[in-house]
KOLLUMZA-59021 format. One line per 2 residues: number of its first residue (from 1); for each residue y, z, x of N, C-alpha, C, O. Coordinates in nm, 3 decimals. Layout:
N
NUM = Y:Z:X:Y:Z:X:Y:Z:X:Y:Z:X ~ ...
// end
This chain:
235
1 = 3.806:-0.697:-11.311:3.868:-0.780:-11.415:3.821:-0.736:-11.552:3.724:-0.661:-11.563 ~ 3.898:-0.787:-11.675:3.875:-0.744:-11.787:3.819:-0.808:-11.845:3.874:-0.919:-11.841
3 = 3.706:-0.811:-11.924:3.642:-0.932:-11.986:3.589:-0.937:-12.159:3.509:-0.867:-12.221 ~ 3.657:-1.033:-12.190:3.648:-1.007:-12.316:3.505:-1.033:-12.404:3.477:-1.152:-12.415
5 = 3.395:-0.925:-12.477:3.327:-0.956:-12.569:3.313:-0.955:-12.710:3.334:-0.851:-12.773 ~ 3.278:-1.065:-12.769:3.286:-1.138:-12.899:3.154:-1.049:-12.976:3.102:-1.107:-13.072
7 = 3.109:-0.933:-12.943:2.995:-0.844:-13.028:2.985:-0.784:-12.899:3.010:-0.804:-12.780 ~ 2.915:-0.669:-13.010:2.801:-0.594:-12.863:2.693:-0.503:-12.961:2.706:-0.500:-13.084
9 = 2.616:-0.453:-12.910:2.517:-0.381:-12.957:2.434:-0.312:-12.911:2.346:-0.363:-12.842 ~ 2.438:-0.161:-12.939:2.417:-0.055:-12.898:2.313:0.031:-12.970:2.323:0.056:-13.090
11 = 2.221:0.074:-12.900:2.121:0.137:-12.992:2.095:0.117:-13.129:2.059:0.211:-13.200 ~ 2.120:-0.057:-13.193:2.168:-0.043:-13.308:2.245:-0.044:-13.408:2.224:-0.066:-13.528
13 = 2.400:0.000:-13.309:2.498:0.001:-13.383:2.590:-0.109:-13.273:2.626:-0.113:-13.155 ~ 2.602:-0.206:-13.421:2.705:-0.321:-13.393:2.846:-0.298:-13.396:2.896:-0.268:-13.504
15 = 2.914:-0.307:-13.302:3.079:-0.349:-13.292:3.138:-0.473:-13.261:3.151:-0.544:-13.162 ~ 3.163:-0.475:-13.359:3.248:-0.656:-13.379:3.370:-0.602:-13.461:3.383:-0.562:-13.577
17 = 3.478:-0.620:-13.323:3.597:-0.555:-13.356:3.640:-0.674:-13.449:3.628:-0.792:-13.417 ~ 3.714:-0.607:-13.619:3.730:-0.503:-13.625:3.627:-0.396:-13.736:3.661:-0.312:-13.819
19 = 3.500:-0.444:-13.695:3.408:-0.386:-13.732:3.315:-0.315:-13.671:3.267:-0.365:-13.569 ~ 3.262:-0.175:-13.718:3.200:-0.113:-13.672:3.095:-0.102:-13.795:3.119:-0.094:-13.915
21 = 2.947:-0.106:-13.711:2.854:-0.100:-13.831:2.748:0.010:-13.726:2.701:-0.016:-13.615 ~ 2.733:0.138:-13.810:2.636:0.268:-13.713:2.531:0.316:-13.834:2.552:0.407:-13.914
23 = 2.398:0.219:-13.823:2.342:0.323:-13.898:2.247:0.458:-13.828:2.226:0.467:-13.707 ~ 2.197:0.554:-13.929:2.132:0.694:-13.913:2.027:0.741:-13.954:2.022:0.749:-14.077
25 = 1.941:0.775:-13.900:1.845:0.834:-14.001:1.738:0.962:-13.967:1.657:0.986:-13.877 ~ 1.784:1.031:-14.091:1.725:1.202:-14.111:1.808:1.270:-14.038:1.752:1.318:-13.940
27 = 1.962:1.303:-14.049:2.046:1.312:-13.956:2.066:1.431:-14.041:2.090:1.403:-14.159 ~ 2.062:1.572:-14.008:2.081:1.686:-14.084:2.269:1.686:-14.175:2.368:1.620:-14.143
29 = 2.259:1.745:-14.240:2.420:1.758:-14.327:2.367:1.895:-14.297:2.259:1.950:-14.313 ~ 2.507:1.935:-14.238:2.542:2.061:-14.162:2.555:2.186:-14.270:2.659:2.168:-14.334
31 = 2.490:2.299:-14.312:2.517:2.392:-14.377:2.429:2.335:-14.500:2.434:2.425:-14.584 ~ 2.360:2.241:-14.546:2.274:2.220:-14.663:2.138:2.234:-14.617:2.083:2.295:-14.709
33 = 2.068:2.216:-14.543:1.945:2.242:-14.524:1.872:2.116:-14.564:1.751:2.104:-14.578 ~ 1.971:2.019:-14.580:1.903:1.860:-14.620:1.938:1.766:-14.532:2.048:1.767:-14.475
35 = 1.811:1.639:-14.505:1.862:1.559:-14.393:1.897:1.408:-14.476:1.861:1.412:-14.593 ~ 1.921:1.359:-14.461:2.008:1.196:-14.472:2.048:1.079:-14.428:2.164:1.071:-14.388
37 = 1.956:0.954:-14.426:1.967:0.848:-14.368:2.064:0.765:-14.423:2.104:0.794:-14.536 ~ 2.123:0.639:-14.348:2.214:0.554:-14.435:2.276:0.484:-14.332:2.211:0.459:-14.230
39 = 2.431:0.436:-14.348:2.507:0.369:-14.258:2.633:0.406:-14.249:2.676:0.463:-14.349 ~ 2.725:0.387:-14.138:2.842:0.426:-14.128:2.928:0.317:-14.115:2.938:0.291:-13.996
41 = 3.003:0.230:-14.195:3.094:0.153:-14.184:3.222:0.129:-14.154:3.290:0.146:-14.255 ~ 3.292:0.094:-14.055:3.444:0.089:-14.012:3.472:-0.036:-14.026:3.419:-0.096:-13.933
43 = 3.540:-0.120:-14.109:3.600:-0.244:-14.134:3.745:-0.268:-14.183:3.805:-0.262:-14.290 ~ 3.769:-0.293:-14.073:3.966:-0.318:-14.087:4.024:-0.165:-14.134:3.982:-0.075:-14.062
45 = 4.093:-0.133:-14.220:4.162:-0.038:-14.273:4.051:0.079:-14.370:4.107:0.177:-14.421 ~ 3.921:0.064:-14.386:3.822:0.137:-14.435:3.736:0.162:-14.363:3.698:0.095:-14.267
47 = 3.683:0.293:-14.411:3.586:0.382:-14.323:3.489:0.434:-14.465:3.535:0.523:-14.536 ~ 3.380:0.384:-14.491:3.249:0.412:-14.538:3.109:0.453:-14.521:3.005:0.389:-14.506
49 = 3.132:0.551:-14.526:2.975:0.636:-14.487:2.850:0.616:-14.630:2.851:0.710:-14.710 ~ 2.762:0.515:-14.656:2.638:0.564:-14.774:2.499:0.618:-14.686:2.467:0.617:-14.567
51 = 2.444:0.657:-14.795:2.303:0.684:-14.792:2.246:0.724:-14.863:2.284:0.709:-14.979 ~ 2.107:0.807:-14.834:2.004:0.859:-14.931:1.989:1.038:-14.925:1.964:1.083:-14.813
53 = 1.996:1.086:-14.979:1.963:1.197:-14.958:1.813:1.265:-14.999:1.755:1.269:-15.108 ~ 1.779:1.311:-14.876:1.631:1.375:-14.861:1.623:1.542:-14.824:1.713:1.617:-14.788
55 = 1.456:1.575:-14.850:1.455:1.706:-14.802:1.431:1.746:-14.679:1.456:1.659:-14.597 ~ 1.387:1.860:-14.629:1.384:1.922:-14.473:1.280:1.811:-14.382:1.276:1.770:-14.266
57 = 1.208:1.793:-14.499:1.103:1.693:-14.408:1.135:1.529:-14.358:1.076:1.466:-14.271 ~ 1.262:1.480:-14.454:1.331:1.329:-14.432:1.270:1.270:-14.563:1.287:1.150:-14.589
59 = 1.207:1.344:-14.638:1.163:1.272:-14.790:1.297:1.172:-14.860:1.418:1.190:-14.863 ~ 1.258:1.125:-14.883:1.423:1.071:-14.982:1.373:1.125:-15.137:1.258:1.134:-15.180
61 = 1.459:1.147:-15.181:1.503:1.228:-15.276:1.570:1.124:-15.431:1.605:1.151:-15.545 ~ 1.561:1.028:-15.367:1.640:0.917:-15.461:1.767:0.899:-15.496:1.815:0.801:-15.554
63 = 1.840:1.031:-15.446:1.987:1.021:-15.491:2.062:0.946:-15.344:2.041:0.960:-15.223 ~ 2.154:0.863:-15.423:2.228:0.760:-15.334:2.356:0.870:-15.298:2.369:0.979:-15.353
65 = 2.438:0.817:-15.202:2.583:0.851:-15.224:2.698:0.762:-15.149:2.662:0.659:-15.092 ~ 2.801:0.789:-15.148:2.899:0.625:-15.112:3.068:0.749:-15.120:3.140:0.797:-15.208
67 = 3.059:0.751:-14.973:3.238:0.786:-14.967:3.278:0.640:-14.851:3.217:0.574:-14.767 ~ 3.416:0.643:-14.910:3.485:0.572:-14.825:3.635:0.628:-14.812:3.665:0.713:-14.896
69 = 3.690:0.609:-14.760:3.821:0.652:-14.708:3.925:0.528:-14.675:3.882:0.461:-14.581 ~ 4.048:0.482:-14.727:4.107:0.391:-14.728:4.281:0.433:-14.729:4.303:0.548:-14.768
71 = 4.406:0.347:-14.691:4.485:0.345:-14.719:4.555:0.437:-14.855:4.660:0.498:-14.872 ~ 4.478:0.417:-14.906:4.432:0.467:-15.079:4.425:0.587:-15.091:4.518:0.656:-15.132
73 = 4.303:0.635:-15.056:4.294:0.768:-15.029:4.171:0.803:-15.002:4.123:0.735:-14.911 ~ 4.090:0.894:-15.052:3.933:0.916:-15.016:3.860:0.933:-15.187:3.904:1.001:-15.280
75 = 3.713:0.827:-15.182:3.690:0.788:-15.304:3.516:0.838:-15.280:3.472:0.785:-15.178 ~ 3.452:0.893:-15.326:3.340:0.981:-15.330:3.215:0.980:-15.421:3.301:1.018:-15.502
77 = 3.122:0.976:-15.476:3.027:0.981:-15.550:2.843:0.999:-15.474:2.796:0.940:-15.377 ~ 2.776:1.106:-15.568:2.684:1.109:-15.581:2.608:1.079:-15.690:2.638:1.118:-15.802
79 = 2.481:0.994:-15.659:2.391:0.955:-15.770:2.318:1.030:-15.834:2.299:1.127:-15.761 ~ 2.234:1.049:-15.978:2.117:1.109:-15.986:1.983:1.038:-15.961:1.956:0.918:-15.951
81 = 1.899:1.164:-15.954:1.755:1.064:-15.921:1.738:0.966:-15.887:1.691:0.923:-15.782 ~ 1.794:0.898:-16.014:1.748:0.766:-16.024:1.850:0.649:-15.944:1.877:0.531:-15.971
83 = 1.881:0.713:-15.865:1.960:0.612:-15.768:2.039:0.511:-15.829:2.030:0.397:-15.783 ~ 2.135:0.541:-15.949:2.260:0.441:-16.025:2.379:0.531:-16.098:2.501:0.533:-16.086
85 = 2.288:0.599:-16.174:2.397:0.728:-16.236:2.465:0.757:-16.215:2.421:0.863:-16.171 ~ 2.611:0.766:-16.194:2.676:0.896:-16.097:2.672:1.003:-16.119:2.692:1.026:-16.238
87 = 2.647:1.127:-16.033:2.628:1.218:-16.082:2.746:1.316:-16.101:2.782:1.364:-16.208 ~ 2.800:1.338:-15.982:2.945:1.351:-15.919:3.036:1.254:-15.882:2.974:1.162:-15.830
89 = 3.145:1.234:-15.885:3.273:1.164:-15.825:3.353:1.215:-15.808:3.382:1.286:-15.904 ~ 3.438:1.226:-15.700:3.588:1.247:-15.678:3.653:1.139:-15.646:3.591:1.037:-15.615
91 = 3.794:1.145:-15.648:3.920:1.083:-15.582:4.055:1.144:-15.611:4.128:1.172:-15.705 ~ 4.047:1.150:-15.440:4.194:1.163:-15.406:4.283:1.008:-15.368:4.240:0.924:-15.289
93 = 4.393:0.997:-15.433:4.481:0.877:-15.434:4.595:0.904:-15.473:4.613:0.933:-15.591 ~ 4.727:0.899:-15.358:4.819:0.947:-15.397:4.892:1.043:-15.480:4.981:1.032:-15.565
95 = 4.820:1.155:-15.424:4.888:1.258:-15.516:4.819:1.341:-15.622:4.853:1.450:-15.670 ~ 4.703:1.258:-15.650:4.644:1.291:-15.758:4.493:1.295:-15.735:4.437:1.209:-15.668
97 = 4.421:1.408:-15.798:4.289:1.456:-15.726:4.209:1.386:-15.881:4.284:1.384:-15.979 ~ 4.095:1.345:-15.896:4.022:1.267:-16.042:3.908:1.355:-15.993:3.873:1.380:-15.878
99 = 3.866:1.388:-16.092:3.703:1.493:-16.076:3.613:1.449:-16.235:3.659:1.480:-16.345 ~ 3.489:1.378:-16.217:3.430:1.311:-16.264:3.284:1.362:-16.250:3.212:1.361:-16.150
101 = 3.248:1.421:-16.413:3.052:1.511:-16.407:3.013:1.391:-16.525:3.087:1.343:-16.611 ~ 2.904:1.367:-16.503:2.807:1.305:-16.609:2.796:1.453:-16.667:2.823:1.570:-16.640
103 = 2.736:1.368:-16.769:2.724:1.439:-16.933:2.589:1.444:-16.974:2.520:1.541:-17.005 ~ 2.554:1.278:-16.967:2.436:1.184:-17.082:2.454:1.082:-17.082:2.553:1.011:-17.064
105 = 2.291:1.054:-17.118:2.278:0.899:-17.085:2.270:0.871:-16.930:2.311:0.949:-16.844 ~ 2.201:0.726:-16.902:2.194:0.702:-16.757:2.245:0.556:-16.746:2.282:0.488:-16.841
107 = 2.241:0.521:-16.622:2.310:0.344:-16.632:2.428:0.333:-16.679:2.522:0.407:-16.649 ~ 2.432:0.236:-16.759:2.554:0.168:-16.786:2.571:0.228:-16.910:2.682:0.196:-16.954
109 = 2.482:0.335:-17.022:2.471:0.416:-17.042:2.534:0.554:-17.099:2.554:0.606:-17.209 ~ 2.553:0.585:-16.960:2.607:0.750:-16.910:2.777:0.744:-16.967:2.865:0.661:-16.988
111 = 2.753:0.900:-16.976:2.898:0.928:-17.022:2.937:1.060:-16.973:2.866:1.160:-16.970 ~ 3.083:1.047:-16.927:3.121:1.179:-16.862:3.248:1.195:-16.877:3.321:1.110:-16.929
113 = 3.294:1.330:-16.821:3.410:1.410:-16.853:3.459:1.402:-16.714:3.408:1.447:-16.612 ~ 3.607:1.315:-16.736:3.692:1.281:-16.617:3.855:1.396:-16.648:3.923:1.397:-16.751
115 = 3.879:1.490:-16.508:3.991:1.525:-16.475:4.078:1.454:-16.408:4.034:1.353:-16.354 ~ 4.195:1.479:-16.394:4.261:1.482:-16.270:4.364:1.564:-16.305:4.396:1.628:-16.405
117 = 4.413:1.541:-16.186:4.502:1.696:-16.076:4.602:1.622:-16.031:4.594:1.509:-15.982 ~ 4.744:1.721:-16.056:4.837:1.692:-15.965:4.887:1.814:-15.879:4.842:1.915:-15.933
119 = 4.955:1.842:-15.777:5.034:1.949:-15.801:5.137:2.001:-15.893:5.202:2.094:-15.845 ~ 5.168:1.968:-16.007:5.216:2.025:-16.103:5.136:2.110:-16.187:5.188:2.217:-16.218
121 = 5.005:2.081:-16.235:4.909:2.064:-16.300:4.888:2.291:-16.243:4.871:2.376:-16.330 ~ 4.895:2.319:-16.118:4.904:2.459:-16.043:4.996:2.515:-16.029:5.001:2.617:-15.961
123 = 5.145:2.439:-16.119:5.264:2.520:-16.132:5.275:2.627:-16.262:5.222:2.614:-16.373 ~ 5.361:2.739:-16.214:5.343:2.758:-16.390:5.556:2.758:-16.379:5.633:2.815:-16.302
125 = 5.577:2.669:-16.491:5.720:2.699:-16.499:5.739:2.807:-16.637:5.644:2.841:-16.708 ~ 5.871:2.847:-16.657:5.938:2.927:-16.697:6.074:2.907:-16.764:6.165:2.873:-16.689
127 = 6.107:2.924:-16.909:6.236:2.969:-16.933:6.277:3.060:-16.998:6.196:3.128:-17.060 ~ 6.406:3.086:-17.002:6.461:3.254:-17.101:6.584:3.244:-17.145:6.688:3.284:-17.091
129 = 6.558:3.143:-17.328:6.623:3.143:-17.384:6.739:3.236:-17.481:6.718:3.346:-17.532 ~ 6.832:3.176:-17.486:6.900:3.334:-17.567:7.025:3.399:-17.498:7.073:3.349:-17.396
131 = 7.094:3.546:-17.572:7.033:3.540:-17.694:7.098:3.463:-17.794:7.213:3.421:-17.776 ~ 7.023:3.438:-17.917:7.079:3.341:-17.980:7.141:3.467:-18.117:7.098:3.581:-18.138
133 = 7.249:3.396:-18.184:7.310:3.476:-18.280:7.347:3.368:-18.406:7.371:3.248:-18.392 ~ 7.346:3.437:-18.519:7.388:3.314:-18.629:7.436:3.408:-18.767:7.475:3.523:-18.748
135 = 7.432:3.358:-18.884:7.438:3.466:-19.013:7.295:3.519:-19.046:7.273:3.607:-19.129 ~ 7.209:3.460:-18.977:7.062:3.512:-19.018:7.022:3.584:-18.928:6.943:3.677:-18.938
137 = 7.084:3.538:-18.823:7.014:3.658:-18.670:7.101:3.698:-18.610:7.202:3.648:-18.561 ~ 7.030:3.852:-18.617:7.169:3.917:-18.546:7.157:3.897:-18.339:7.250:3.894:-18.259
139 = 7.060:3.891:-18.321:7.049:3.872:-18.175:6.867:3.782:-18.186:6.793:3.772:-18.284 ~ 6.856:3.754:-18.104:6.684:3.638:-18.110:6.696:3.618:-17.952:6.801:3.597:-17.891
141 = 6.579:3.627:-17.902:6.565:3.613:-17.783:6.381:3.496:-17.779:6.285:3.521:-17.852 ~ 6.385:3.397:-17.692:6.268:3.331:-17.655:6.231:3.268:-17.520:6.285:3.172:-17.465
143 = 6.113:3.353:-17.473:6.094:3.334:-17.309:5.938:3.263:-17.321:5.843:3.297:-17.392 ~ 5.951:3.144:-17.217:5.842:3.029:-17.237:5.808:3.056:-17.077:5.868:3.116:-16.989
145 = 5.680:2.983:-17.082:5.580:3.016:-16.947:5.492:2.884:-16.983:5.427:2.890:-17.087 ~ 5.484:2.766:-16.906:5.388:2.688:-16.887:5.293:2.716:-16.777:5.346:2.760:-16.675
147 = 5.146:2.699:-16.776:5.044:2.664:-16.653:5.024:2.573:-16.715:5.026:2.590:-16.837 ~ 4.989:2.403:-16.651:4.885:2.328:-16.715:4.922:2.222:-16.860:5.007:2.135:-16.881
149 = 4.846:2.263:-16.914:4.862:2.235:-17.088:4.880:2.392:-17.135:4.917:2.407:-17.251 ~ 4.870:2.446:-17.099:4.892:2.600:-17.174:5.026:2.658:-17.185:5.070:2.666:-17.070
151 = 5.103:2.699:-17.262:5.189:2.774:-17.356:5.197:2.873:-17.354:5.078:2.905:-17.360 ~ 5.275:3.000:-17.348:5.278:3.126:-17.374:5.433:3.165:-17.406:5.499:3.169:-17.303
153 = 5.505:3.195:-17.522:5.602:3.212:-17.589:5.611:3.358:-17.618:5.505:3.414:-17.645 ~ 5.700:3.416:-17.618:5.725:3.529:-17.673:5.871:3.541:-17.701:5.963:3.504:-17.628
155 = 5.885:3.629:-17.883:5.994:3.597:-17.983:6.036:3.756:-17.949:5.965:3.855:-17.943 ~ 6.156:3.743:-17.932:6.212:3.889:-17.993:6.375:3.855:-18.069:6.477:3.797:-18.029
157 = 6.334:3.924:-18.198:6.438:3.847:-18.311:6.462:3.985:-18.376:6.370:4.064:-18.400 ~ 6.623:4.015:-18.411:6.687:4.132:-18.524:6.733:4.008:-18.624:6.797:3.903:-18.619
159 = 6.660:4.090:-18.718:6.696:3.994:-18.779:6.826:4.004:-18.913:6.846:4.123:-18.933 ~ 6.862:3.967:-18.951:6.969:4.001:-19.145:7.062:3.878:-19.160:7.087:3.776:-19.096
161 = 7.095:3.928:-19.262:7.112:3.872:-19.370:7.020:3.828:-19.452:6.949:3.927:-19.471 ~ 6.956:3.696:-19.542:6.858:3.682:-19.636:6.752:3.691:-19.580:6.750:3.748:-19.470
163 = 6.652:3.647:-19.628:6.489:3.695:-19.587:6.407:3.571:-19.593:6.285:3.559:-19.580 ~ 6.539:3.440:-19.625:6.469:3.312:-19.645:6.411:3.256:-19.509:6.364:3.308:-19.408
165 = 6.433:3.134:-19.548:6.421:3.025:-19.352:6.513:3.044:-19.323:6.616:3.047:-19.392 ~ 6.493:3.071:-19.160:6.622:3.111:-19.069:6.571:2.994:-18.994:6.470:2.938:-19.037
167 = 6.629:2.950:-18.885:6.656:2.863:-18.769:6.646:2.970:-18.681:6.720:3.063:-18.710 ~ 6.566:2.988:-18.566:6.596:3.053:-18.458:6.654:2.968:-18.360:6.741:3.018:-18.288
169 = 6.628:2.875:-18.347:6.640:2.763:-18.244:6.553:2.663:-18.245:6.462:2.668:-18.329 ~ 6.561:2.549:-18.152:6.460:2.406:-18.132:6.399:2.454:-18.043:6.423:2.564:-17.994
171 = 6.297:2.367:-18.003:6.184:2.399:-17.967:6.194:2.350:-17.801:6.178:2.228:-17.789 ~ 6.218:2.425:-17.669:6.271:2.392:-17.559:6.199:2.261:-17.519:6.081:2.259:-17.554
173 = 6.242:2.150:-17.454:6.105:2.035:-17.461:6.040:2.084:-17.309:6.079:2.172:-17.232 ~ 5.942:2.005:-17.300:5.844:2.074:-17.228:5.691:2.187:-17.284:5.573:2.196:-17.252
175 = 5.767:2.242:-17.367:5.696:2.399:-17.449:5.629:2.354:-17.582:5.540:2.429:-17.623 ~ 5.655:2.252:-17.651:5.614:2.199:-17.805:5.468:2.192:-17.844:5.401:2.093:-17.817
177 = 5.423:2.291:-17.904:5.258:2.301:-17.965:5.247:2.146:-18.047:5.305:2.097:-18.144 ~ 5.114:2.087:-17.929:5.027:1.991:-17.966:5.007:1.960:-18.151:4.971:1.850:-18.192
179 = 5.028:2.044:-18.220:4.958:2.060:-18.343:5.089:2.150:-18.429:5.081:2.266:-18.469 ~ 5.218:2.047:-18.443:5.322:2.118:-18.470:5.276:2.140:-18.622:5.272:2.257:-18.659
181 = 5.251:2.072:-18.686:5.242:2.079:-18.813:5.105:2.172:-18.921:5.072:2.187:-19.038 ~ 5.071:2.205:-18.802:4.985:2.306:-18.835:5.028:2.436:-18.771:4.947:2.521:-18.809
183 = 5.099:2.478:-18.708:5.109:2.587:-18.649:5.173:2.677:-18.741:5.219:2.640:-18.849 ~ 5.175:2.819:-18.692:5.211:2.964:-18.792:5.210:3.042:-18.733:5.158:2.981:-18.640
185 = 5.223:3.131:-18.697:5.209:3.274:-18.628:5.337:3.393:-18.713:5.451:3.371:-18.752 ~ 5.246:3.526:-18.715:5.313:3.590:-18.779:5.365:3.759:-18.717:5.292:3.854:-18.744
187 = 5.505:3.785:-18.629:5.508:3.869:-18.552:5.540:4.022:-18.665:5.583:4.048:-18.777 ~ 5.496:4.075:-18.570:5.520:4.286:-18.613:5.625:4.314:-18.638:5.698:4.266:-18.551
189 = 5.690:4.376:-18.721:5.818:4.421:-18.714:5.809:4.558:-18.641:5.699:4.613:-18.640 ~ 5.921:4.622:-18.576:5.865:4.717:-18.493:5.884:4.853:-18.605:5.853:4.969:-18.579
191 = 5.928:4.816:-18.698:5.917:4.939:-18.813:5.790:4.952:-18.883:5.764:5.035:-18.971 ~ 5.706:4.851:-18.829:5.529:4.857:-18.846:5.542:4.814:-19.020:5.427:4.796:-19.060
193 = 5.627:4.795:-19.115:5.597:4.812:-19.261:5.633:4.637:-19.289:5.645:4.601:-19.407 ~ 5.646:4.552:-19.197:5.706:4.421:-19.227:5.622:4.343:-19.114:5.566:4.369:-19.008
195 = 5.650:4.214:-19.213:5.590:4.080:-19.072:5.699:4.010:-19.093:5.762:4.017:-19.198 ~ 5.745:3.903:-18.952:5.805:3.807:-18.977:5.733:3.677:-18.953:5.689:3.665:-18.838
197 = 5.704:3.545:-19.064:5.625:3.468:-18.995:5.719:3.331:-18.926:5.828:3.308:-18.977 ~ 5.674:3.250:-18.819:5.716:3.175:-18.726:5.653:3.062:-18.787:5.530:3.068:-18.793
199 = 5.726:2.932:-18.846:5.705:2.802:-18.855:5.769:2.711:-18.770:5.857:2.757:-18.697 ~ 5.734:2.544:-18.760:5.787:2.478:-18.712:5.844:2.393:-18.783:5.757:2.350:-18.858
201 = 5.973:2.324:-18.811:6.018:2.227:-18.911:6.157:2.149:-18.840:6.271:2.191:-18.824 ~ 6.113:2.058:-18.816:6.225:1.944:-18.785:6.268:1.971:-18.604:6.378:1.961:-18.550
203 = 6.122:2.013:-18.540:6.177:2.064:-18.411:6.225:2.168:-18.376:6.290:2.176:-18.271 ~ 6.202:2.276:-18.463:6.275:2.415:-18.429:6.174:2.520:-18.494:6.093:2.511:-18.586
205 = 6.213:2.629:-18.404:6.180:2.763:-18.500:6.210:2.812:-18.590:6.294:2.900:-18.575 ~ 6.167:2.789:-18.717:6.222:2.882:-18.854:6.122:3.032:-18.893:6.003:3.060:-18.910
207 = 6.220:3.084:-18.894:6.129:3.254:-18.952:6.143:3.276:-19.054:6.253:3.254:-19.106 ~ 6.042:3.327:-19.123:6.068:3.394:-19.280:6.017:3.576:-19.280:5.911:3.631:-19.309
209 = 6.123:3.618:-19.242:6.084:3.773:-19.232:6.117:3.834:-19.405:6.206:3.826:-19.489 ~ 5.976:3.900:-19.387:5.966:4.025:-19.536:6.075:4.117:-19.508:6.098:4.168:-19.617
211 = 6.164:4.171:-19.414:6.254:4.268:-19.395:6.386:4.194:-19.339:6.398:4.135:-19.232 ~ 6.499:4.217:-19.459:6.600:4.114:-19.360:6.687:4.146:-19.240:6.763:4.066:-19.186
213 = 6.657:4.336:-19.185:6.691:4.405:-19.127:6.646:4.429:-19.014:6.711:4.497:-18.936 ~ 6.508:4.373:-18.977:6.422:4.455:-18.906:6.391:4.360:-18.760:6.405:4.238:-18.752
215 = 6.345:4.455:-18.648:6.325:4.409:-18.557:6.180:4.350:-18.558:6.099:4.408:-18.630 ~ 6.136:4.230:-18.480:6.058:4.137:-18.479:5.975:4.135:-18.324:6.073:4.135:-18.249
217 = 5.903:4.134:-18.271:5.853:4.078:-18.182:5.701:4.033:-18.147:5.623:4.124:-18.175 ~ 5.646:3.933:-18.101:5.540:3.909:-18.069:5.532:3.765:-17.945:5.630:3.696:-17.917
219 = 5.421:3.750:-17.900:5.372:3.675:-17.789:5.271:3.582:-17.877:5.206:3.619:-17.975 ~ 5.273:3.449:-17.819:5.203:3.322:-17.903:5.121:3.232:-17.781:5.198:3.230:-17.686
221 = 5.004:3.161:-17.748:4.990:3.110:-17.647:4.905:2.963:-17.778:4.865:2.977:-17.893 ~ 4.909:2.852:-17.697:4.877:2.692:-17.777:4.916:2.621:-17.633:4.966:2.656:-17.526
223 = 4.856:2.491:-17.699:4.809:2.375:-17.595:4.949:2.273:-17.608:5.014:2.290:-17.712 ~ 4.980:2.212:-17.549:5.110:2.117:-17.551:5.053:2.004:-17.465:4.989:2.011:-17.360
225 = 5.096:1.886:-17.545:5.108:1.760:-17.467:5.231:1.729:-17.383:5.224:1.662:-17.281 ~ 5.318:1.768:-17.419:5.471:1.695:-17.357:5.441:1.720:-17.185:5.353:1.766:-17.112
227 = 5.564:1.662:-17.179:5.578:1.607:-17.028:5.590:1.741:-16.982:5.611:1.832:-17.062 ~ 5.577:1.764:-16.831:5.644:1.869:-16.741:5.772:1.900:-16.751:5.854:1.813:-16.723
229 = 5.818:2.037:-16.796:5.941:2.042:-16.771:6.025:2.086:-16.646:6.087:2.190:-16.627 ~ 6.007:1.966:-16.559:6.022:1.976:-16.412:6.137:2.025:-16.321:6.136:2.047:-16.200
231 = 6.276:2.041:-16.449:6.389:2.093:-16.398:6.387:2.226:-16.440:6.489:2.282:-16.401 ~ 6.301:2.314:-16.514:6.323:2.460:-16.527:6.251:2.522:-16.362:6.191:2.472:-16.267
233 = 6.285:2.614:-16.387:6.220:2.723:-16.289:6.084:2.742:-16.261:6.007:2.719:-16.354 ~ 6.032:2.783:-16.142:5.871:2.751:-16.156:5.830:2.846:-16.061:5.919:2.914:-16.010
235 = 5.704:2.864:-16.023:5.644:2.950:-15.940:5.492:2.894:-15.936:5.407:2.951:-15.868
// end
């Protein structure tokens, strides 16, 4: 017959479904050469492993640590020394990876530099504008490359008629330097005796080339806030 029990207890470790409580101690971590006492927690929909971390001998070491694993996702931290700090953190939660180093300061204190990650964040997209033609340009070409926050543009522009502000085009969204109103860059003409320089004004590229004849080209890389531009091309 089957018989139902309301606890049990085993070397220690209590099961009271739907709890599991297993603690450990000086239990080697595989490939560190350090051993580690603490507890292993299973309660309803979470799974939490803490403890202390020590050396070869079972010393404790003072640093705490605390993963748990949930619906959620998996949430991670190590202490310093002083057993409060964090020293390290991760989390993974839907999609998105958070990576978390102290800095300075301790306690309540401390201050640190928080990432996170998506898979976009390891895309690099791509576009290849052009060519564009007007009374100021005789042909203009502009090919964009995102990784990240990073930018990489490259202009190739013939240019004539006047030598004033031209319009090459707006600025593809997705691609827009963080720091529009400061930006400049000034490309080679390939007749080596001219520059053309690259401003930003009202959302677009304007050039002011010294030669109103001459061929133009150069490569630009800057930081961008805007969104992902998630419908271009990518790799």
């Amino acid at each position: 017959s089957i018989k139902k029990l309301q606890s049990i207890e085993i070397d220690s470790a209590t099961i009271n479904s739907p709890d599991i409580n297993v603690p450990f101690t000086h239990v080697s971590i595989e490939g560190s050469g350090i051993k580690t006492s603490g507890n292993l927690t299973l309660n309803g929909s979470s799974y939490v492993i803490t403890g202390t971390v020590e050396d070869s001998n079972g010393k404790d070491y003072g640093q705490r640590y605390r993963t748990s694993l949930n619906p959620d996702g998996l949430y991670s931290y190590i202490t310093e020394p002083d057993g409060v700090t964090k020293m390290h953190s991760n989390r993974v939660s839907m999609g998105t990876l958070e990576l978390s180093d102290h800095t300075t300061g301790s306690g309540n204190n401390a201050k640190y530099i928080t990432s996170s990650f998506t898979a976009l964040d390891a895309v690099t997209f791509y576009a290849n504008e052009g060519p564009y033609s007007n009374p100021d340009v005789a042909e203009g070409t502009i090919d964009y490359t995102r990784t990240g926050n990073l930018v990489t543009v490259t202009f190739s522009v013939h240019a004539q008629g006047s030598t004033g502000y031209k319009l090459l085009a707006n600025i593809r969204p997705g691609y827009s330097p963080y720091y529009k109103d400061r930006f400049g860059y000034s490309m080679r003409g390939t007749s080596y005796h001219s520059n053309c320089d690259v401003y930003i004004q009202a959302g677009g590229w304007y050039l002011i080339p010294m030669d109103s004849r001459d061929w133009y080209r150069g490569t630009v890389s800057y930081i961008t806030r805007d969104n992902y531009p998630t419908g271009d091309a990518h790799f």
